[in-house]
N, C-alpha and C positions, 0 to 999 in steps of 0.2 A: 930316457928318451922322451921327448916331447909328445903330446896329445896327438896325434893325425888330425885330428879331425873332420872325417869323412862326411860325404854330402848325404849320403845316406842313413846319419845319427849312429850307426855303429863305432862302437872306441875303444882305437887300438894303445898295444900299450907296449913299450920297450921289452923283450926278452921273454914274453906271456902274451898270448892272447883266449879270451875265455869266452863261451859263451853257455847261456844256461847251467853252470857249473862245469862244464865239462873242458876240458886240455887238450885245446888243438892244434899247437904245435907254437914255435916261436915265431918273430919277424911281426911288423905290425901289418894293418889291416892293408897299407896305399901298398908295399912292396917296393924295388927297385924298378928300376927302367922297363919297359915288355919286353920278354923273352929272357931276362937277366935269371941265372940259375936257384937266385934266391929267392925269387918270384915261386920260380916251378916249382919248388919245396915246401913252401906256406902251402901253396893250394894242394899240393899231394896230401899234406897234415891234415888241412880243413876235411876235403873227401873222406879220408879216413876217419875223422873223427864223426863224418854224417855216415857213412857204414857202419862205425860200432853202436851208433846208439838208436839204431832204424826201427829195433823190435822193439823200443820202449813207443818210437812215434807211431808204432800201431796203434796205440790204444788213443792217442789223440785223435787220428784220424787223419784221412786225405789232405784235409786243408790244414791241418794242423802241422802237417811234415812239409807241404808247400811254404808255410810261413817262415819255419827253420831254415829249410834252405835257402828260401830269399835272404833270408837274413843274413846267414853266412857270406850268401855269393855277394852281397852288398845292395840288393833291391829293398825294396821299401811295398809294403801293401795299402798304405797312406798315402804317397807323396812327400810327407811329414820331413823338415829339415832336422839337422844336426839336433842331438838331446845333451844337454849338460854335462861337464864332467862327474862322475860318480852316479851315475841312474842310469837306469835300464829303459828299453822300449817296450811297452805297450800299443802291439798294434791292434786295432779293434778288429773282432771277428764276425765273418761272416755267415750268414744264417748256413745252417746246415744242407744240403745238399738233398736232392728228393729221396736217392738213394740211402743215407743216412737215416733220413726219415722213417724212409719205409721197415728199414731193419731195428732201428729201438720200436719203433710201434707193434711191432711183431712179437720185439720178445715182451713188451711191457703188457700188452692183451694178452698173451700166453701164461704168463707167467700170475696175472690177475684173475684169470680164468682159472688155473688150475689150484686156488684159493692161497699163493705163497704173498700174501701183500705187504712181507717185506721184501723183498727180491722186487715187486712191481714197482713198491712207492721208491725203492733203492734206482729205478730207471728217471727219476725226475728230479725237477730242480729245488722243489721242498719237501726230501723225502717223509721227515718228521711228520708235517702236515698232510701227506699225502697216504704215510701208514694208518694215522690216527682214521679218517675218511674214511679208507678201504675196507680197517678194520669193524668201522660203524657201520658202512654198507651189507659187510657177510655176514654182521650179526645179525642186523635188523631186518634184512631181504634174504631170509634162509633158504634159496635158491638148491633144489636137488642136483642141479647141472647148471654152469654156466660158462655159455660158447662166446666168445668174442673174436670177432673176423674182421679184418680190413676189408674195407669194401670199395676199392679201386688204388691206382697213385695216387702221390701225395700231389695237393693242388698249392699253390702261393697263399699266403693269405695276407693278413693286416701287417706290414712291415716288413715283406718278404719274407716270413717263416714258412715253411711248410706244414699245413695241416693236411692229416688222414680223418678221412670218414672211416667210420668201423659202425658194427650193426650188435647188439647185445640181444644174445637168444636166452633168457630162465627158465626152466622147468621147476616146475612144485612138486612136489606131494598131492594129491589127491586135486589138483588144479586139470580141467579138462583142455584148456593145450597152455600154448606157452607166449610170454610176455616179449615180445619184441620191440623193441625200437632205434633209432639212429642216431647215431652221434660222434662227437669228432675231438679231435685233441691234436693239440699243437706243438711243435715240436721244435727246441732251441739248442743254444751250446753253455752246457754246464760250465762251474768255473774251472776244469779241466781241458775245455773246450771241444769233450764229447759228447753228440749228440743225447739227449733228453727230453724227458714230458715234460711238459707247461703245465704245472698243477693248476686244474680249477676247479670248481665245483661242479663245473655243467661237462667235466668228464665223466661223471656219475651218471648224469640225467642232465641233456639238453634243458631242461626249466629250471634247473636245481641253482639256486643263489646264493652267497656267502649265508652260514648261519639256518639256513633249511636243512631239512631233514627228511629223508625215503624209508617209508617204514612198512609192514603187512601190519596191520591190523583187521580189526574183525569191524563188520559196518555193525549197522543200529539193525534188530531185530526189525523185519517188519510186521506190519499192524496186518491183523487177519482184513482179506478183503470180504465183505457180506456183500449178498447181491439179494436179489429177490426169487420167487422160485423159479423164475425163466432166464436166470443170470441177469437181471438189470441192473444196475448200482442201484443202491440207495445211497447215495449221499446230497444231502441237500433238504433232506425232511425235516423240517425243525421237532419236531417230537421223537426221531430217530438218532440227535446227539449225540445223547447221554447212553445209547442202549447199545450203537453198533462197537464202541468201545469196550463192551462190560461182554460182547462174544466172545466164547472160548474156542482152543480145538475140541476134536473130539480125540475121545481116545483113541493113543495109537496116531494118530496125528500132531505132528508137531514144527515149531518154528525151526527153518535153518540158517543160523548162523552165517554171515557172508564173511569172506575174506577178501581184501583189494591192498593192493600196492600206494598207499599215500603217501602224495611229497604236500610237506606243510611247513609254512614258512610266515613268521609273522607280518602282521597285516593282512594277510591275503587267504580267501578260503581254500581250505585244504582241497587238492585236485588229486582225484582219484586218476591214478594214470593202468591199473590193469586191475580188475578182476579176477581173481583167482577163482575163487566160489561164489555164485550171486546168493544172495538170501532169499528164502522162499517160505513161503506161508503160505498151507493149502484155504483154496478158497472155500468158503462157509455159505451155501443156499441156504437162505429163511425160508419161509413158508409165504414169508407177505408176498403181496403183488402191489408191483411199485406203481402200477394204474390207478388201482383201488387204495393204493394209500394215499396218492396226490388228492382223489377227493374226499380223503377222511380228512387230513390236515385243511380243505378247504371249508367243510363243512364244521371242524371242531373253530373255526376259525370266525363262522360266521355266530354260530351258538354262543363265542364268548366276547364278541364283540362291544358286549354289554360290561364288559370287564367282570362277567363269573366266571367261574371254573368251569369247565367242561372235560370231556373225554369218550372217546370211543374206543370199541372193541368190535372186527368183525371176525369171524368162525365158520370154516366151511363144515356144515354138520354131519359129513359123511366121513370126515378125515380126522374132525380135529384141528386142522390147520390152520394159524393165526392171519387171515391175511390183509389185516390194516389194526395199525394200533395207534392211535391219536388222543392228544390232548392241548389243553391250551399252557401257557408258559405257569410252572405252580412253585418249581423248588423240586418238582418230583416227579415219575411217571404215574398219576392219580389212576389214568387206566388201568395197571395190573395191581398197582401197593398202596391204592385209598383205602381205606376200610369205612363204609359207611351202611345206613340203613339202605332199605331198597324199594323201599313204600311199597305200595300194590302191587308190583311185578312178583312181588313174595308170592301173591296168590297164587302164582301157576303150582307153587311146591304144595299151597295149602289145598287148595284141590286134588292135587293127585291123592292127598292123604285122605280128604273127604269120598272122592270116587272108590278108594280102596275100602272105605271103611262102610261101604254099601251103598252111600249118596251117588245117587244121578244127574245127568246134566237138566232133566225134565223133573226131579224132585223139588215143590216148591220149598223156598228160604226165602222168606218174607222179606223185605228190606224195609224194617225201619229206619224212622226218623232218626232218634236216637234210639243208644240201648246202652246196658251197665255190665259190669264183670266187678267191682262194683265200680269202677270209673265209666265215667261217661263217655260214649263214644258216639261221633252222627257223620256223617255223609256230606260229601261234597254238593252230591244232586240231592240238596233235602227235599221233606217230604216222605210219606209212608208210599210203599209197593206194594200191600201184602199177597198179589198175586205171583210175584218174581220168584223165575225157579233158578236154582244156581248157574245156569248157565247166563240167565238177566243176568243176575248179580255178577258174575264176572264180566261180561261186558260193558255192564255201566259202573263194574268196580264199587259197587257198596261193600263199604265196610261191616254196618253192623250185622247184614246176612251172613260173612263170613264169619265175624266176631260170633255170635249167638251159637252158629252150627258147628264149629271149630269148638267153643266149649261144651257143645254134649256132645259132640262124636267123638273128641279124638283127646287121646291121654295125655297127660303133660309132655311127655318126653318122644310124641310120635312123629311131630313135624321135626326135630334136629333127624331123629331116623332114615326119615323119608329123603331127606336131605340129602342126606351121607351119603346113605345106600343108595338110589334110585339116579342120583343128580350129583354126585361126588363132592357137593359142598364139605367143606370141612375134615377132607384128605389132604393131605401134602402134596401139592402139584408140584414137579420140577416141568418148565414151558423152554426154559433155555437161557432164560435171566432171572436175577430174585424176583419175587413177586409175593403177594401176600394171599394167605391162604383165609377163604371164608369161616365166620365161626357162626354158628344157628344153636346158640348157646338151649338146654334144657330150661322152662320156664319153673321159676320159686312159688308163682300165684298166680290166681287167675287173670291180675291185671297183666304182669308180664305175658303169661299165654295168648290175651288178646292181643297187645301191641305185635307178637310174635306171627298172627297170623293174619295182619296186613303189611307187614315188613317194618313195623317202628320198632321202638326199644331198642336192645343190648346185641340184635342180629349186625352183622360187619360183611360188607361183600366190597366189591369194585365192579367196574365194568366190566372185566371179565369174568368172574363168577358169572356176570347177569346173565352174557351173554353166551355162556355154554350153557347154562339152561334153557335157553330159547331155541341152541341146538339137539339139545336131548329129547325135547319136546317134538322139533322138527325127523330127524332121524328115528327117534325110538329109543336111542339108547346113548348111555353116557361115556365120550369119549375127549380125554382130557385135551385141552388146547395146548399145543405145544408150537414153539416159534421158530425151531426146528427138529427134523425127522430122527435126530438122534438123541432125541433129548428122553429121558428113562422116564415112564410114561406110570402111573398110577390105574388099576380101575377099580371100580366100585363093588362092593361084596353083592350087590343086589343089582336088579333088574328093575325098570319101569314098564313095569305089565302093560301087554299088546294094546288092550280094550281101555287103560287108562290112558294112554300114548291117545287113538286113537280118538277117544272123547275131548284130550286135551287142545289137540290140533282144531278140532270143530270150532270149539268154546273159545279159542285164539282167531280163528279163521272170520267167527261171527264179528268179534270186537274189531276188526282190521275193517271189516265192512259195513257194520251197522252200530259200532258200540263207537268207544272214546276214543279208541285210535283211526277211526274212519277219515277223517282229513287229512291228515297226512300219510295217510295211503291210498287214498283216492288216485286213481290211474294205473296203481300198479298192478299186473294181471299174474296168473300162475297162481302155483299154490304158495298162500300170504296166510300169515298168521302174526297177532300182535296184543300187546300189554302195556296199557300204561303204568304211572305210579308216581309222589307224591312224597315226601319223606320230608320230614322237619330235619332241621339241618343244625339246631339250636338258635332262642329265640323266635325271631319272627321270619328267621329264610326259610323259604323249601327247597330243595332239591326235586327237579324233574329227571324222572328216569322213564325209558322205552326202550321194550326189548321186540325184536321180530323179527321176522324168516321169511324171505322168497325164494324158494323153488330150493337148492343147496346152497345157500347162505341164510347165517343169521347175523344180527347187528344187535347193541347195545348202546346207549346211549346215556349217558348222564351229565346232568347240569344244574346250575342255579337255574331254579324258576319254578315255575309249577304248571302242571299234567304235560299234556301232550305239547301244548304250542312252544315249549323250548323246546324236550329233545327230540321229540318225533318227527320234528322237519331233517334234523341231521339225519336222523336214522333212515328217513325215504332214501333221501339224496345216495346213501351209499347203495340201499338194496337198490335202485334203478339203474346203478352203474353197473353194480354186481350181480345181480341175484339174477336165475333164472328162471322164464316162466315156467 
């Protein structure tokens, strides 16, 4: 029998006619005349044959069993004419219906959620690539629970698909709540023509891009924050650099680890999208005061202008506590880890060993011109005294009155003693960062004993040394500088006796007002006490050193230069900021 050829591209065929493999009776597609009985028989077959096979067109769907029957009945979903003999129609399908939508989205977030991501990726149109993803997602987002809900009907979106919004709820492990956000997924007609997910990446995570990745990791440790002892920041002190990095915790304190949700994707910086855990680092009080250290850093600043070295140290001498430590740019913190002589400020220690060893501030010590040990030694202010009692001689800082009375009174190894015990030189201080520890080494001869007891030769301090001595002087007793309160604190086997304290303070008191440190302490009121010094530095530099005390502060000072007019001006500037009358 010939082709019918139907306007509707269906084709009929003598004795058979077929559709989708299926046997629906005989007679072609046009039939006989209307109402003719062979008519009513093809289409009794046809019907029957859309009955028997109705429960498979469940699984295509609504519009999928619309399309069948059009077909059969002779309509068209295209308009589309007559198709060749020997081929079949392809009518293009239309998006899925909201309804559709809603019910794969259901089970596909159901099914995702309850961690089956093959069953889930098995809902979409590249399962393969969709399992692989899913599977990358529960490994790398170890999620304790994870909820996914639709979060309204499906709306049209780009090409008439139906897209659903859904909302992802995670809960962690030790996470204090839970990661939420929104997102959506679009929904097509597989090549089954049952509704399906649109696999994409930003079903995972709305920013998520071909080739990126969502992962927990752990963030960067953070850096302990220091403040000062009234919580100011210190950041921004150029001598405070190198130190606030070198704070530790304290014990029993410690850094905690953060954890966050990171999607990272090249080119682009990694975007922390949840917090699990923040990191946290207990904050660390110094002892400094961020006042008093702005004008140390000003002051060491003005001292080294000349391009020497400088540094400070100030000490509150009731506590201990460090609260300004400054220098100029070296390679190092010169203030706590120089080691260098201390010129005449040594006197305060050689004193105290003279007062203990009977001498009085009213016993005269002649101040020669020069004198021998058997090196020669003379005085800045030359000229002979021979009425100066040791209290002159500290004031105006003669050498060879100390040199001459330091060799008959006091035994070689009395000043490192004094030292030790009374002023804590040459103990191990821990302050809260390294630092270097003083050494007031035993003299071999009497030249070393001399250089020993105006601060030359083989003695090693810093700024700090100096200026706990100028606190131990001020207080009475020796109490290790520390640059914070928990830092394991050292004290000394010995005591600075009351009446030598008290002589010392006088004999400091006189020189800040009538002696070499008078200029640069001119104005300031309260209880003042001070020390020059003088120190060869090798060759032909000196080092200026000044140590002093207002009211409960004392300051230290050293620099290139010589006596008072380098460091004593910095050392004002800080006691007038700090110190109390």
């Amino acid at each position: 029998m010939q082709d019918a050829g139907g306007p509707d591209g269906y084709q009929g065929y003598a004795g058979r006619t077929e559709f989708d493999g299926y046997d629906i009776g005989d007679g072609d597609r046009n039939g006989d005349e209307a109402g003719a009985p062979r008519r009513s028989g093809a289409r009794k077959a046809v019907l029957a044959a859309v009955g028997g096979v109705f429960a498979a067109l469940l699984a295509v769907g609504g519009y999928g069993l619309h399309n069948i029957v059009t077909a059969v009945q002779g309509g068209s979903s295209n308009g589309g004419g007559a198709q060749p003999s020997g081929t079949s129609a392809r009518t293009p399908q239309a998006p899925p219906t909201a309804e559709e939508a809603a019910a794969v989205a259901q089970d596909f977030l159901a099914t995702w959620g309850r961690g089956d991501v093959t069953a889930a990726s098995a809902l979409t149109d590249r399962p393969e690539t969709a399992r692989a993803a899913l599977a990358a997602f529960q490994q790398n987002v170890p999620a304790r629970t994870l909820a996914l809900t639709a979060t309204g009907p499906a709306t049209t979106g780009t090409g008439g698909e139906p897209v659903v919004g859904f909302r992802t709820k995670a809960e962690f492990e030790d996470a204090t709540g839970a990661w939420e956000y929104d997102s959506t997924l679009g929904v097509v007609r597989g090549a089954s023509g049952r509704a399906v997910v649109r696999w994409a990446p930003t079903v995972l995570h709305p920013h998520l891009t071909q080739g990126g990745t969502i992962a927990v990791k752990t963030l960067p440790d953070p850096v302990f924050k220091a403040t000062d002892r009234n919580g100011k920041p210190l950041d921004g002190f150029p001598s405070l650099a190198a130190v606030l990095p070198r704070i530790t915790p304290a014990d029993g304190e410690a850094v905690v680890s953060g954890r966050a949700v990171v999607l990272s994707a090249a080119g682009r910086e990694p975007e922390q999208l949840y917090v699990l855990t923040p990191p946290s680092a207990p904050q660390v009080k110094l002892t400094l005061d961020a006042e008093l250290q702005r004008v140390a850093e000003e002051a060491v600043k003005q001292q080294a202008s000349g391009g020497k070295p400088a540094s400070l140290v100030a000490i509150r001498p009731s506590t201990g506590h460090i609260l300004a430590m400054a220098y100029s740019p070296s390679g190092h913190n010169r203030a706590v880890s120089a080691g260098q002589a201390p010129g005449s400020t040594m006197k305060v220690i050689t004193a105290a060993a003279l007062l203990e060893a009977g001498v009085t501030p009213d016993t005269v010590v002649p101040c020669k011109d020069t004198t021998n040990s058997p090196r020669q030694w003379h005085n800045d202010e030359r000229g002979d005294f021979p009425s100066y009692t040791l209290a002159d001689d500290f004031s105006h800082s003669c050498n060879t009155g100390f040199i001459d009375k330091g060799l008959e009174k006091l035994q070689p190894g009395t000043l490192a003693k004094v030292a030790r015990e009374q002023f804590g030189l040459g103990l191990e201080w821990h302050i809260g960062i390294d630092s270097r520890d003083a050494t007031v080494p035993v003299p071999r001869s009497n030249d070393e004993a001399a250089a020993a007891y105006i601060g030359q030769g083989t003695i090693q301090v810093n700024s700090l040394a100096m200026a706990s001595v100028a606190a131990t002087v001020q207080s009475g007793r020796f109490r290790q500088p520390v640059l914070r309160d928990d830092a394991e604190r050292v004290t000394a086997p010995g005591a600075l006796p009351a009446g030598v304290a008290r002589d010392l303070r006088a004999m400091m008191a006189r020189t800040a007002t009538q002696g070499t440190a008078r200029t640069p302490m001119a104005g300031l009121t309260g209880q003042i006490g001070a020390k020059t010094g003088t120190a060869e530095s090798g060759g032909t530099a000196t080092n200026s050193w000044f140590i002093a005390y207002r009211g409960d502060l004392a300051a230290e000072v050293d620099g290139g230069g010589h006596g008072f007019a380098a460091a004593g001006v910095a050392a004002a500037q800080v006691l007038k900021a700090g110190g109390k009358g």
